[in-house]
PDB file of N, CA, C and O in Angstrom:
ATOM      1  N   UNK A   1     -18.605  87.214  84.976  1.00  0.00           N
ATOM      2  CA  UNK A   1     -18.847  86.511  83.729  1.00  0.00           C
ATOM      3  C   UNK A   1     -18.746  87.511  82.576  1.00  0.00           C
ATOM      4  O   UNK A   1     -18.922  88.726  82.670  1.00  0.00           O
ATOM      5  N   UNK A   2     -18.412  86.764  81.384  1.00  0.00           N
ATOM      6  CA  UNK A   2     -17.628  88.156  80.776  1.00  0.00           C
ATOM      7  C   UNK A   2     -19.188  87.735  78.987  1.00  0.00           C
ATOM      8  O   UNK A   2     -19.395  86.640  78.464  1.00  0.00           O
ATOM      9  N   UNK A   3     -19.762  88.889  78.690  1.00  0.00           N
ATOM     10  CA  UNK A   3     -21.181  88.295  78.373  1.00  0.00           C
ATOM     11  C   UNK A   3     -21.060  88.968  76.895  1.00  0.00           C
ATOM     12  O   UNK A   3     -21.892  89.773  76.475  1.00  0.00           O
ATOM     13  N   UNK A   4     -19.929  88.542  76.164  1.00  0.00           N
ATOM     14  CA  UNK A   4     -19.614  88.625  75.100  1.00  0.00           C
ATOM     15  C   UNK A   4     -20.663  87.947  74.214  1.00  0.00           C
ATOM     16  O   UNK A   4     -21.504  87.135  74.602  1.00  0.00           O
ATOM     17  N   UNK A   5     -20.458  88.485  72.734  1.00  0.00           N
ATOM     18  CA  UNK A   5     -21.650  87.574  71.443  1.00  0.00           C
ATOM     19  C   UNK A   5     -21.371  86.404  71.776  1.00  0.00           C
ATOM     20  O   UNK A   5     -22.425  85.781  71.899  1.00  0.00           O
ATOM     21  N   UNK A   6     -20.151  85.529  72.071  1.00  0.00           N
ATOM     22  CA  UNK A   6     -20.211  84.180  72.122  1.00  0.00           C
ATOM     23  C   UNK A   6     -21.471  83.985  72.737  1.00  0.00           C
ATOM     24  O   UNK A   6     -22.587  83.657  72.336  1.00  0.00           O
ATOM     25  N   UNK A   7     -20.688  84.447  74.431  1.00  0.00           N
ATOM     26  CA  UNK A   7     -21.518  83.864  75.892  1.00  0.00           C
ATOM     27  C   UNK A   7     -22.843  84.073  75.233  1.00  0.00           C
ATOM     28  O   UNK A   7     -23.266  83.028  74.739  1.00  0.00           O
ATOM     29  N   UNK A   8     -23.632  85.116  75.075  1.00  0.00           N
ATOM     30  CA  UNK A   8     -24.681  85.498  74.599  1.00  0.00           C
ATOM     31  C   UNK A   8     -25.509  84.341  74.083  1.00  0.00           C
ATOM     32  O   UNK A   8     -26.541  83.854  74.545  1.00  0.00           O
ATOM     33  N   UNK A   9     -24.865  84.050  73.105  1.00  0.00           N
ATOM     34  CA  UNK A   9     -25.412  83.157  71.556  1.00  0.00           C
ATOM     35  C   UNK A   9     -25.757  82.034  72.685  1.00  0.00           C
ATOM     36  O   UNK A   9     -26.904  81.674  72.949  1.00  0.00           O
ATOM     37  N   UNK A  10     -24.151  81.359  73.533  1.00  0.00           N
ATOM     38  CA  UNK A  10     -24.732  80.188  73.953  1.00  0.00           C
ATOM     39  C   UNK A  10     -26.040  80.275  75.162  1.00  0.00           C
ATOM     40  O   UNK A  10     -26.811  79.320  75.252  1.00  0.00           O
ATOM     41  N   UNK A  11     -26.155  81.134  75.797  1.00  0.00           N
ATOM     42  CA  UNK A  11     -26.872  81.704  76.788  1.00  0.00           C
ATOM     43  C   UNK A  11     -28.392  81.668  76.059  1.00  0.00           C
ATOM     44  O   UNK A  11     -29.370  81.377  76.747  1.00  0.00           O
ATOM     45  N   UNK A  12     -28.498  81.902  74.982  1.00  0.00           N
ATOM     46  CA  UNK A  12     -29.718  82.084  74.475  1.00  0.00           C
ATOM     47  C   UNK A  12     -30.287  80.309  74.026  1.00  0.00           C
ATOM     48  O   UNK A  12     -31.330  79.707  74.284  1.00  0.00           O
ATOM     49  N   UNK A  13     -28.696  79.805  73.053  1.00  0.00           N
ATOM     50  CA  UNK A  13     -29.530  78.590  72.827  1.00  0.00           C
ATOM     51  C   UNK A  13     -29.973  77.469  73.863  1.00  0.00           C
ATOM     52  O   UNK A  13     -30.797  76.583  73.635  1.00  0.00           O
ATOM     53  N   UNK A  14     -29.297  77.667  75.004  1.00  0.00           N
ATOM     54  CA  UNK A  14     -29.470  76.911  76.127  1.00  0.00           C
ATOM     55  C   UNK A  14     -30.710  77.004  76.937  1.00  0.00           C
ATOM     56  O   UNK A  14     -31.231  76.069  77.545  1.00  0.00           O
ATOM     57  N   UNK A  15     -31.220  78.505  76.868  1.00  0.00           N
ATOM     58  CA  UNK A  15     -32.822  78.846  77.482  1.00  0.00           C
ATOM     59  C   UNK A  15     -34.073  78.258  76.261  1.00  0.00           C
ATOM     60  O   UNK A  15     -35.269  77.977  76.338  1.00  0.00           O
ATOM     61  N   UNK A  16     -32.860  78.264  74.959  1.00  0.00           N
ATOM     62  CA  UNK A  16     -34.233  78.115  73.608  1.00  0.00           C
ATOM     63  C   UNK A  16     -34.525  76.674  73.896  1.00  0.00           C
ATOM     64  O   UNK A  16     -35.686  76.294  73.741  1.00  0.00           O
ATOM     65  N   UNK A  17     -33.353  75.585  74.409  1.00  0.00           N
ATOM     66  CA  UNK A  17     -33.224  74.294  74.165  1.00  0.00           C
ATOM     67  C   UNK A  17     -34.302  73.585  75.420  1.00  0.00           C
ATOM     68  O   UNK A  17     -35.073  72.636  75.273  1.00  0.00           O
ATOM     69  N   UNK A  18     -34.000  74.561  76.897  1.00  0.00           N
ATOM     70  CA  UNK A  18     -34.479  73.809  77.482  1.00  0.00           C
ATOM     71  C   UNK A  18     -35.738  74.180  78.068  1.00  0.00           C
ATOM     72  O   UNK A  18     -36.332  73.249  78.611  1.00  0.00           O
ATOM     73  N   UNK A  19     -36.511  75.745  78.107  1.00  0.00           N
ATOM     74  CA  UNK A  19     -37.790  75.735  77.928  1.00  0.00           C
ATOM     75  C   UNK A  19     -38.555  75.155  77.381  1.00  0.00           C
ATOM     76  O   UNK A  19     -39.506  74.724  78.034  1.00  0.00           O
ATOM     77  N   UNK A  20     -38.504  74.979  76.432  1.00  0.00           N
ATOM     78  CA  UNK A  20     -39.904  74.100  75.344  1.00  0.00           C
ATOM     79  C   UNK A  20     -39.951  72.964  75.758  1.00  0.00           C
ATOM     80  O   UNK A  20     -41.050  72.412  75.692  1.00  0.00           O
ATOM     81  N   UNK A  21     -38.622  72.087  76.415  1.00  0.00           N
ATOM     82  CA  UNK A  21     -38.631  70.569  76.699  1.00  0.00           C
ATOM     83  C   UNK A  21     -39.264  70.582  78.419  1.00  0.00           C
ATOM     84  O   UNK A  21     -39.835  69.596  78.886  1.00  0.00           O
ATOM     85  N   UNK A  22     -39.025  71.954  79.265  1.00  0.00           N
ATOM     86  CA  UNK A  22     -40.007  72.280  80.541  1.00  0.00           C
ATOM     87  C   UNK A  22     -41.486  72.515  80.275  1.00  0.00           C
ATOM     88  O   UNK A  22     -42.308  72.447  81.189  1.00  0.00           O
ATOM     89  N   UNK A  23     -41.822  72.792  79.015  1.00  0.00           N
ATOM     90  CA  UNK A  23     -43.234  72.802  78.831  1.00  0.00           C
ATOM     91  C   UNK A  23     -44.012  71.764  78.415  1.00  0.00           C
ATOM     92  O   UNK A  23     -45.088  71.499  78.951  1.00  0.00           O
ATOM     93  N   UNK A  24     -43.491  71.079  77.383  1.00  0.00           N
ATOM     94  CA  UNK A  24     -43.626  69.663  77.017  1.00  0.00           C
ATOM     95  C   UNK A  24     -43.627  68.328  78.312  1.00  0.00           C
ATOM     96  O   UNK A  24     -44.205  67.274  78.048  1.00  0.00           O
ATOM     97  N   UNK A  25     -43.042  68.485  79.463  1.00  0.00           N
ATOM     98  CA  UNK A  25     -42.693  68.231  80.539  1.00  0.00           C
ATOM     99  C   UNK A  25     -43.679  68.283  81.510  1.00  0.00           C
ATOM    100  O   UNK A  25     -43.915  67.522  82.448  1.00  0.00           O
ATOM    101  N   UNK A  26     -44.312  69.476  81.075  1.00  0.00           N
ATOM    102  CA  UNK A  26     -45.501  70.053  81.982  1.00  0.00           C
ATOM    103  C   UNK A  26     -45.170  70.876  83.385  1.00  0.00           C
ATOM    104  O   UNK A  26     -45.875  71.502  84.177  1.00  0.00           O
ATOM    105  N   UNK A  27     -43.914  70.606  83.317  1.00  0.00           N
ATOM    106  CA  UNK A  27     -43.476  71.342  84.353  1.00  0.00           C
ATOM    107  C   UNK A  27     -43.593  73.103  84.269  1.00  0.00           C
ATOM    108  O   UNK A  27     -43.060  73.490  85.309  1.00  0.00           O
ATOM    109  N   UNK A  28     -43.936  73.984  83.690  1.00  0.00           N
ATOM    110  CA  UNK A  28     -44.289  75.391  83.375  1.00  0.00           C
ATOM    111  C   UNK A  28     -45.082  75.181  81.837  1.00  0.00           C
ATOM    112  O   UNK A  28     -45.006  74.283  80.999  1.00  0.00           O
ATOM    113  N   UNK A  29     -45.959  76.598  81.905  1.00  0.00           N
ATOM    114  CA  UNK A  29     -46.609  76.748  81.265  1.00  0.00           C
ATOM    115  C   UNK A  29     -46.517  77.457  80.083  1.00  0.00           C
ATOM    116  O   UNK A  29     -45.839  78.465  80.280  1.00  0.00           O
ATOM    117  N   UNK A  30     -46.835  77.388  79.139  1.00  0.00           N
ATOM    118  CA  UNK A  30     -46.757  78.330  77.427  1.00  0.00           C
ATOM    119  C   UNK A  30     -46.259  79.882  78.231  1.00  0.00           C
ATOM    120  O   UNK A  30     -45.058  80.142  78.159  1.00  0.00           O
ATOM    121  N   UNK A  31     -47.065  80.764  78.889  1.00  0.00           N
ATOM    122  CA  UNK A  31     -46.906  81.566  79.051  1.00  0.00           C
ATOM    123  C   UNK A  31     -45.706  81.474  79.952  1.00  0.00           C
ATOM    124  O   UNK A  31     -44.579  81.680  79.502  1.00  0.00           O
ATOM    125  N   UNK A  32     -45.879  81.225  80.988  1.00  0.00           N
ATOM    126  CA  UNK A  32     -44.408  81.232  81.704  1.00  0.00           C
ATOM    127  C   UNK A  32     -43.098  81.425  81.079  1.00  0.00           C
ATOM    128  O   UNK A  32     -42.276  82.271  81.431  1.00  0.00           O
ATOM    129  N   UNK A  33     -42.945  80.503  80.036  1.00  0.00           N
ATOM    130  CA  UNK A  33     -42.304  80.175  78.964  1.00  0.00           C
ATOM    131  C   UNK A  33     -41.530  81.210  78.315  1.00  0.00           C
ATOM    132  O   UNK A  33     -40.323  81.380  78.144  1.00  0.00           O
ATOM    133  N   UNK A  34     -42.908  82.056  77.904  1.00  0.00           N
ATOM    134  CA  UNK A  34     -42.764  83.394  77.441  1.00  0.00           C
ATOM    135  C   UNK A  34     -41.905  84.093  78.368  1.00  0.00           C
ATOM    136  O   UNK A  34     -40.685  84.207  78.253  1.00  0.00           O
ATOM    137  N   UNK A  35     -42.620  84.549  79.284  1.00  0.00           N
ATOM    138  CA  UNK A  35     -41.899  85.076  80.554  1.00  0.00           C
ATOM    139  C   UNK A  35     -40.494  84.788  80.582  1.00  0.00           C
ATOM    140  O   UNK A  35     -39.628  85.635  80.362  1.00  0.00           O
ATOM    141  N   UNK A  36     -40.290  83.652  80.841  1.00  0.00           N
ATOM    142  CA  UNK A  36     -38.911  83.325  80.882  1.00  0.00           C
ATOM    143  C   UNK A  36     -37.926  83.531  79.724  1.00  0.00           C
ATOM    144  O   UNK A  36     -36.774  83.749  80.100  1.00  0.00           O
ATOM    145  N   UNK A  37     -38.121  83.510  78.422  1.00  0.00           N
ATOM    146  CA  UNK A  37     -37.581  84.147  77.441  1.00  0.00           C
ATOM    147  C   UNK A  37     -37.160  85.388  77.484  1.00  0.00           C
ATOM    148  O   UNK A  37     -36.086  85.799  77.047  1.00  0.00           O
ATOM    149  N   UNK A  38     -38.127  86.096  78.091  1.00  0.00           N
ATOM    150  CA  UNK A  38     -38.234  87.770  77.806  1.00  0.00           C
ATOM    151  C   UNK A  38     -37.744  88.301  78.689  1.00  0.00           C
ATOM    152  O   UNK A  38     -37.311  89.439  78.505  1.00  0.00           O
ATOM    153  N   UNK A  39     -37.629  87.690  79.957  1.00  0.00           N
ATOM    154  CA  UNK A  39     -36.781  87.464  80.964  1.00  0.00           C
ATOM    155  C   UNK A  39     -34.982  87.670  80.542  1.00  0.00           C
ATOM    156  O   UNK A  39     -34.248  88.659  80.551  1.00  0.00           O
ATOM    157  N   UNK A  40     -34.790  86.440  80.246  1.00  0.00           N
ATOM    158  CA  UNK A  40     -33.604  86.149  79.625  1.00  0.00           C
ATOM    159  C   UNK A  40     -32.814  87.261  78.612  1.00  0.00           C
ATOM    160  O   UNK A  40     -31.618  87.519  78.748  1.00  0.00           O
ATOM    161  N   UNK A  41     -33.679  87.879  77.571  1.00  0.00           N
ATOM    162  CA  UNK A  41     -33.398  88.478  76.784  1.00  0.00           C
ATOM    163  C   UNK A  41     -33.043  89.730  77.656  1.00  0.00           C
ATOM    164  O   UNK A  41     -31.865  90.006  77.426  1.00  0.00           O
ATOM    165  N   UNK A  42     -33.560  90.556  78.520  1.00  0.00           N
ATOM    166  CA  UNK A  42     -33.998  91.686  78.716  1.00  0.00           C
ATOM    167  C   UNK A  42     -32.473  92.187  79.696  1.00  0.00           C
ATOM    168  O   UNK A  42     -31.732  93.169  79.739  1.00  0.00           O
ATOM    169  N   UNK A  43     -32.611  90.526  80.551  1.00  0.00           N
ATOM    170  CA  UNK A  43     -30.785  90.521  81.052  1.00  0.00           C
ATOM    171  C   UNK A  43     -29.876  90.491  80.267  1.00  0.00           C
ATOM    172  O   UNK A  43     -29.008  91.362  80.209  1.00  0.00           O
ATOM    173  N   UNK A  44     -29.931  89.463  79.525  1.00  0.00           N
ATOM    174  CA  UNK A  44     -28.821  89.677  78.649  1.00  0.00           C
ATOM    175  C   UNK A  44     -28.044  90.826  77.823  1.00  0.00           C
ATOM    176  O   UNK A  44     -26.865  90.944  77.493  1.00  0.00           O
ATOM    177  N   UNK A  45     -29.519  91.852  77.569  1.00  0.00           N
ATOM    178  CA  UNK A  45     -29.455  93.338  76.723  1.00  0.00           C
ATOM    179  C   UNK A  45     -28.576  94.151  78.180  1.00  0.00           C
ATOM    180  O   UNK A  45     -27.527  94.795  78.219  1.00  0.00           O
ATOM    181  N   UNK A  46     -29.334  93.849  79.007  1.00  0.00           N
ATOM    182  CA  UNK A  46     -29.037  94.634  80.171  1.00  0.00           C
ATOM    183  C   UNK A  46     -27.107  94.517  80.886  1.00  0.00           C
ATOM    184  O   UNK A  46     -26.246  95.309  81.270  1.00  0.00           O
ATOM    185  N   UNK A  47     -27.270  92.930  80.703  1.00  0.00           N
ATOM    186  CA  UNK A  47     -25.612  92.857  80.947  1.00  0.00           C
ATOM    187  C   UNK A  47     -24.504  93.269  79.723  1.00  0.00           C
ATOM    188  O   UNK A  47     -23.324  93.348  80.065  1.00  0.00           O
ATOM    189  N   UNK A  48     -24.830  93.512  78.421  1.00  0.00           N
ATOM    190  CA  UNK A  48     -24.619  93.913  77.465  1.00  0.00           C
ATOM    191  C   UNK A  48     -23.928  95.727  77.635  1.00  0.00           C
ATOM    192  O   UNK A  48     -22.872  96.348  77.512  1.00  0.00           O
ATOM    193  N   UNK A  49     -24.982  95.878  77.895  1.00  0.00           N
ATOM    194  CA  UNK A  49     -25.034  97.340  77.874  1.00  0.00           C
ATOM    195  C   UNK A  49     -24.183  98.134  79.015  1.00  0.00           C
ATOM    196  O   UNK A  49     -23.516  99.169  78.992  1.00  0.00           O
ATOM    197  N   UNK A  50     -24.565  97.015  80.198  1.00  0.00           N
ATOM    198  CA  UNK A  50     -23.091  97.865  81.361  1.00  0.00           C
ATOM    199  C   UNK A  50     -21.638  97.327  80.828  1.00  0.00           C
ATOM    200  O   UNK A  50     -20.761  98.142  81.115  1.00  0.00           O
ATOM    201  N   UNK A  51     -21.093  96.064  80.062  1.00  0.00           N
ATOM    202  CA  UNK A  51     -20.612  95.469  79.685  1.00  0.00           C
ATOM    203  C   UNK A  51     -19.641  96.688  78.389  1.00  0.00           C
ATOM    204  O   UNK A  51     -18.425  96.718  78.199  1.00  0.00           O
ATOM    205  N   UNK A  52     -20.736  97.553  77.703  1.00  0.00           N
ATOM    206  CA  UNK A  52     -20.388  98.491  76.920  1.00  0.00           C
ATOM    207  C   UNK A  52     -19.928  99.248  77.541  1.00  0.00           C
ATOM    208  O   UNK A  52     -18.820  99.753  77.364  1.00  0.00           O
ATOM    209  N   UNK A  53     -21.053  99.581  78.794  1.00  0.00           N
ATOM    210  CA  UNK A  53     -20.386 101.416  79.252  1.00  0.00           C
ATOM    211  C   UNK A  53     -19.130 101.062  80.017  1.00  0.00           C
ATOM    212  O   UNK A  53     -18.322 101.987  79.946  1.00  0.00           O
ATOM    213  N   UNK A  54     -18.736 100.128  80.659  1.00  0.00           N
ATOM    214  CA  UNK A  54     -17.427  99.713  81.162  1.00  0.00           C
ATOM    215  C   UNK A  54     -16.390  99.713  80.331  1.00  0.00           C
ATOM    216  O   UNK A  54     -15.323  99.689  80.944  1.00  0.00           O
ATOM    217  N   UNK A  55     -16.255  99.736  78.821  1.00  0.00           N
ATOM    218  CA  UNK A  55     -15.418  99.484  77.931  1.00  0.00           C
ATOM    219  C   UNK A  55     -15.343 100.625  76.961  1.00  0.00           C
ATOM    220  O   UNK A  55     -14.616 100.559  75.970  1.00  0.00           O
ATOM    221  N   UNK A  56     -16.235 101.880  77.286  1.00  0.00           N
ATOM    222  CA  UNK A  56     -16.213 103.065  76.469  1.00  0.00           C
ATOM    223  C   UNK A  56     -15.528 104.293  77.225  1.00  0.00           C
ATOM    224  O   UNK A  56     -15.766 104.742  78.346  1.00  0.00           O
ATOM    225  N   UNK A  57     -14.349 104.804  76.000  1.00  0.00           N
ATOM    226  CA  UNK A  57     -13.483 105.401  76.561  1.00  0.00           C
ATOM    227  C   UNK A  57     -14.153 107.128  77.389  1.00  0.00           C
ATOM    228  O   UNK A  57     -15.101 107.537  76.718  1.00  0.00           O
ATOM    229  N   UNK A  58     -13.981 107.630  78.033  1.00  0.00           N
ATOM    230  CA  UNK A  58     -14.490 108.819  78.906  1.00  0.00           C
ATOM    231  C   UNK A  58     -13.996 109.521  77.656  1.00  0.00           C
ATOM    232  O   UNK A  58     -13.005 109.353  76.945  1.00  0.00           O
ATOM    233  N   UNK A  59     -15.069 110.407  77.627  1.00  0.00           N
ATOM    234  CA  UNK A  59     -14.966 111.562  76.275  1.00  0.00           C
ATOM    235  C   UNK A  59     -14.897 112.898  77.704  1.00  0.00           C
ATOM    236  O   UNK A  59     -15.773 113.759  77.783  1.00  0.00           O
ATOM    237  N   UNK A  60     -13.915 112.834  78.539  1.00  0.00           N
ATOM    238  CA  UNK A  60     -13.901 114.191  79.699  1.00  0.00           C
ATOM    239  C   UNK A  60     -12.339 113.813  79.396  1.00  0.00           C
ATOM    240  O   UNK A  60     -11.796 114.121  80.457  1.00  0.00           O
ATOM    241  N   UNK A  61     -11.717 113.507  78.864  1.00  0.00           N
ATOM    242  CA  UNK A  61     -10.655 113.368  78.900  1.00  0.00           C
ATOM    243  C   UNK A  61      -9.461 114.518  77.854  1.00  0.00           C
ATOM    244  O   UNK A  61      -9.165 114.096  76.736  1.00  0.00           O
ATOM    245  N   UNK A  62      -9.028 115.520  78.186  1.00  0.00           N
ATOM    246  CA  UNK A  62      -8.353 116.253  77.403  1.00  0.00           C
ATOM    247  C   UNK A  62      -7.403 116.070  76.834  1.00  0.00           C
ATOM    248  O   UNK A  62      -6.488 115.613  77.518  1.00  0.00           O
ATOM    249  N   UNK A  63      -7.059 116.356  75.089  1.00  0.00           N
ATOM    250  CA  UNK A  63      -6.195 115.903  74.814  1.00  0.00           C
ATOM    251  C   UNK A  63      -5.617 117.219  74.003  1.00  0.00           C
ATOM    252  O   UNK A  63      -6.230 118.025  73.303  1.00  0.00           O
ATOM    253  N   UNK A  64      -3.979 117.135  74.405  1.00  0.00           N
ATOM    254  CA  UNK A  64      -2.975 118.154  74.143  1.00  0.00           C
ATOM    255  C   UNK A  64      -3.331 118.468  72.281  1.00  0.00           C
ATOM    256  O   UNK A  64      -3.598 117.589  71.462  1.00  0.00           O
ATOM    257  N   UNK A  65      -3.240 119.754  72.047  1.00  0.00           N
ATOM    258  CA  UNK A  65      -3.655 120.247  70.702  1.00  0.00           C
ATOM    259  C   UNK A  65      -2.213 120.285  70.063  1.00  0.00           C
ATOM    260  O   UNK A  65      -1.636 121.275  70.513  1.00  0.00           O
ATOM    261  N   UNK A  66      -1.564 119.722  69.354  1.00  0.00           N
ATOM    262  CA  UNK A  66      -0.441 120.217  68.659  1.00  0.00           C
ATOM    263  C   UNK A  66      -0.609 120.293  66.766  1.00  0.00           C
ATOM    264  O   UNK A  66       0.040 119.852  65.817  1.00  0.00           O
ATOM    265  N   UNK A  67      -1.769 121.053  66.929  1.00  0.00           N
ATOM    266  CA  UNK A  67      -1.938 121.571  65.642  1.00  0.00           C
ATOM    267  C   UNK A  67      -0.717 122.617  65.087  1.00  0.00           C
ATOM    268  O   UNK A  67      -0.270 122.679  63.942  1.00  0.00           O
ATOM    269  N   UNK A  68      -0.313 123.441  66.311  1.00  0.00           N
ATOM    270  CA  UNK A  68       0.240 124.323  66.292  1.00  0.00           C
ATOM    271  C   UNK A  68       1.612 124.315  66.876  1.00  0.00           C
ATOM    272  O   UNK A  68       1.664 124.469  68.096  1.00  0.00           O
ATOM    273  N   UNK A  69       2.827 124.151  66.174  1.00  0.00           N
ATOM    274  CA  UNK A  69       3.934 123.733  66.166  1.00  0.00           C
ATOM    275  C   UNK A  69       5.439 125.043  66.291  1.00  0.00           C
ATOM    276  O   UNK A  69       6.054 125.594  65.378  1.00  0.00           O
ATOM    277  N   UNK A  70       5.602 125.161  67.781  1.00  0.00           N
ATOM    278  CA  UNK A  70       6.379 126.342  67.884  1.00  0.00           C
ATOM    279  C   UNK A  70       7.895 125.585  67.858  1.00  0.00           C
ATOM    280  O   UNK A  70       8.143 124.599  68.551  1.00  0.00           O
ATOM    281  N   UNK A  71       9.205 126.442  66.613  1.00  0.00           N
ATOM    282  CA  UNK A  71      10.026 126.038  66.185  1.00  0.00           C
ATOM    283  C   UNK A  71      10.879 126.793  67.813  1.00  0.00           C
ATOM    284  O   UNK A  71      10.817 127.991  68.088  1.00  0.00           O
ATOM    285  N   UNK A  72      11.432 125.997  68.463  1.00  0.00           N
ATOM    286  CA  UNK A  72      12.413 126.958  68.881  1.00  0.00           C
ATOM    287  C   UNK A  72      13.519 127.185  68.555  1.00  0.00           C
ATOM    288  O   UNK A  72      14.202 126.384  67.917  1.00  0.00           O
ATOM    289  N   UNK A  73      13.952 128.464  68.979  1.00  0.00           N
ATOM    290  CA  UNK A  73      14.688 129.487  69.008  1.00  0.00           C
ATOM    291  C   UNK A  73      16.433 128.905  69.722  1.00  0.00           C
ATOM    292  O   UNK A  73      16.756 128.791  70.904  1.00  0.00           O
ATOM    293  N   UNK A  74      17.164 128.669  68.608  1.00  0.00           N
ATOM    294  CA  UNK A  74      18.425 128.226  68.917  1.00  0.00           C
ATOM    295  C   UNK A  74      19.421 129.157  68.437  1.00  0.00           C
ATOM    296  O   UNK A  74      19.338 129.961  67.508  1.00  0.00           O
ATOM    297  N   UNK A  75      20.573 128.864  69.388  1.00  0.00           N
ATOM    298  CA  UNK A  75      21.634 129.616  69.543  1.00  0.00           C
ATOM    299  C   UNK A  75      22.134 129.721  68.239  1.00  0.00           C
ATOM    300  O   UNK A  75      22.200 128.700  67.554  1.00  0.00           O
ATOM    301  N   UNK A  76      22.611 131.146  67.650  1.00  0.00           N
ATOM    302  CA  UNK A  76      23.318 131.580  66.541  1.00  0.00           C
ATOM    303  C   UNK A  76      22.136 131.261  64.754  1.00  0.00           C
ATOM    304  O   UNK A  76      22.466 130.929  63.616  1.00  0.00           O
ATOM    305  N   UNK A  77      21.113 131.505  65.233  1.00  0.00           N
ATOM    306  CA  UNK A  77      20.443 131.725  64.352  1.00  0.00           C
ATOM    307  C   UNK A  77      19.345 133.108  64.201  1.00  0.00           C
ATOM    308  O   UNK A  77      18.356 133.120  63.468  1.00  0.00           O
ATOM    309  N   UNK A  78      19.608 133.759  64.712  1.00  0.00           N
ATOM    310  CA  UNK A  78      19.369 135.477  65.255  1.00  0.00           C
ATOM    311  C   UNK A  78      19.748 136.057  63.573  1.00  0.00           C
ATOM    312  O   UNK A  78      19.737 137.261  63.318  1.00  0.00           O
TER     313      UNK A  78
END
């Protein structure tokens, strides 16, 4: 699952939408509630973040210096 700001956004309003209507329900409790929010959030940061390090380029990677520009040396210019 690819857990982009979209996915995110909808991921969040879908836990915002249907907790409160599980508590109202009676089916879980205020706190639970909580729980389950903080829950939610804590994955989401969490899938976020490997989501980053998978997509950040390796700084071990060497790259050729051509600051320094050698003219060569051709025939009949001696």
């Amino acid at each position: 699952m690819n857990f982009n700001a979209k996915t995110r956004k909808a991921i969040y309003a879908a836990v915002a939408g249907i907790v409160p209507l599980l508590v109202i329900g009676g089916l879980i409790t205020d706190d639970q509630s909580q729980a389950i929010m903080t829950s939610v959030a804590a994955f989401l940061t969490f899938a976020a973040t490997m989501l980053a390090g998978a997509n950040v380029q390796d700084d071990s990677v060497e790259i050729e210096d051509f600051t320094e520009i050698e003219t060569p040396d051709l025939p009949g210019q001696n």
